[in-house]
C-alpha positions in Angstrom: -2.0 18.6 -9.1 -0.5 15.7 -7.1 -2.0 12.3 -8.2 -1.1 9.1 -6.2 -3.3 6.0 -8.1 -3.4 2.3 -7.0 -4.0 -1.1 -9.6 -3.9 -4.1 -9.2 -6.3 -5.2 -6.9 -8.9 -8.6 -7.3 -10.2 -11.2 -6.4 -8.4 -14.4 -5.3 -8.4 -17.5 -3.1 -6.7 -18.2 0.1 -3.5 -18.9 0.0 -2.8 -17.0 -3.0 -0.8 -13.9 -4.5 -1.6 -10.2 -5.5 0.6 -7.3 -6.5 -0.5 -3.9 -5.8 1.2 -1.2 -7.8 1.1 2.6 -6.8 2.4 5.6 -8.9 2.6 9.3 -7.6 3.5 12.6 -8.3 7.0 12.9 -9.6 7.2 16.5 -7.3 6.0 14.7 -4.2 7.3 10.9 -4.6 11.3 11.0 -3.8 10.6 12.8 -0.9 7.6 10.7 0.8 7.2 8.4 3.6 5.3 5.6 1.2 2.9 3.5 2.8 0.0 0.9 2.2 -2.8 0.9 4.2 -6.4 -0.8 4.3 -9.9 -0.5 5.5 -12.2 -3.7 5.6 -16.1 -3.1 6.2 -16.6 -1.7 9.1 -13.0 -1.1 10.6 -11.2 1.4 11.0 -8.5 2.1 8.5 -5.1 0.6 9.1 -1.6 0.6 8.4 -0.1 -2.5 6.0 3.6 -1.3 5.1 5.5 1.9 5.1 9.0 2.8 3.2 10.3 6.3 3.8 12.8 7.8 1.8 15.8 6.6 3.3 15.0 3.3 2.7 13.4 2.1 6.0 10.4 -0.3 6.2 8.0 -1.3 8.3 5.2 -3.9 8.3 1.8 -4.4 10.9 2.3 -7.5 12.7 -0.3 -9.4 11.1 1.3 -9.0 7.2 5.0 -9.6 8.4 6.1 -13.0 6.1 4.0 -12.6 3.9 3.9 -8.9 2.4 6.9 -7.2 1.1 6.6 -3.6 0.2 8.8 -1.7 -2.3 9.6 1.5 -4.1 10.6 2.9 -7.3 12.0 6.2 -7.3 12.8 6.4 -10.9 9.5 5.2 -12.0 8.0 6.9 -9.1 6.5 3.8 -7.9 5.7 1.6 -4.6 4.5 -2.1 -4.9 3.1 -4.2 -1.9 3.4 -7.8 -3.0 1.2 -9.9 -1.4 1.8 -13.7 -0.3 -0.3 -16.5 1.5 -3.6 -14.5 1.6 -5.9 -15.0 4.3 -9.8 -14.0 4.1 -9.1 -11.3 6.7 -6.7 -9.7 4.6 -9.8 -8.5 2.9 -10.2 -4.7 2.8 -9.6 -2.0 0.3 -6.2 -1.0 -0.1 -4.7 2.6 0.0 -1.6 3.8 -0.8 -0.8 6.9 1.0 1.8 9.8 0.3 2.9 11.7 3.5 5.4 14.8 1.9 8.7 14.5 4.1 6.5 12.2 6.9 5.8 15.2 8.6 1.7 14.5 8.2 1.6 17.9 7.3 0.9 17.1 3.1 -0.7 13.3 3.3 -2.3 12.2 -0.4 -4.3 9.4 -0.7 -5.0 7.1 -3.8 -9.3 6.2 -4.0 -8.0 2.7 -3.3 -8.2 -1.0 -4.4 -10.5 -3.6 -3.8 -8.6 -6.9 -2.5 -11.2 -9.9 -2.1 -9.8 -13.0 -0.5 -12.3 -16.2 -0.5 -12.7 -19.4 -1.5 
């Protein structure tokens, strides 16, 4: 059974740092577009970061400076390090697993609360 599960998510005033972790499958990881993404109260859920396979990222406009993804593919891992947090930056955070970005196998972890406020 493919398992992709988030940590490290909390509480923490603006300005300041988080790192989320992800881990996933071993069968499914090495070959997966990678990606964070978040949904605040009442939005719609949106993309933070991707990193495919090949080693290719990409960032919404609104994290660029201040996020840096990155993944593990010995440890199976993906990381979105998180700098200068604003209050709208808010929003439970997903990581997603999309099996050779085709969107044909997407995984989801049950997410991460991240609570930015002063």
């Amino acid at each position: 059974q493919v398992q992709v599960v988030e940590s490290g998510g909390g509480f923490v005033q603006p300005g300041g740092s988080l790192l989320l972790s992800c881990t996933a499958s071993s069968t499914i990881f090495a070959s997966s577009v990678m990606g964070w993404y978040r949904q605040a109260p009442g939005k719609q859920r949106e993309l933070v970061a991707l990193f495919t396979s090949g080693g290719v990222t990409t960032y919404a406009d609104s994290v660029k400076g201040r996020f840096t993804i990155a993944r593990d593919n010995v440890a199976n891992a993906l990381y979105l390090q998180m700098n200068r947090l604003k209050p709208e930056d808010t929003a439970v955070y997903y990581c997603n697993a999309n099996l050779h970005g085709t969107g044909q196998q997407v995984y989801w972890g049950r997410g991460t609360q991240v609570t930015v406020s002063s």
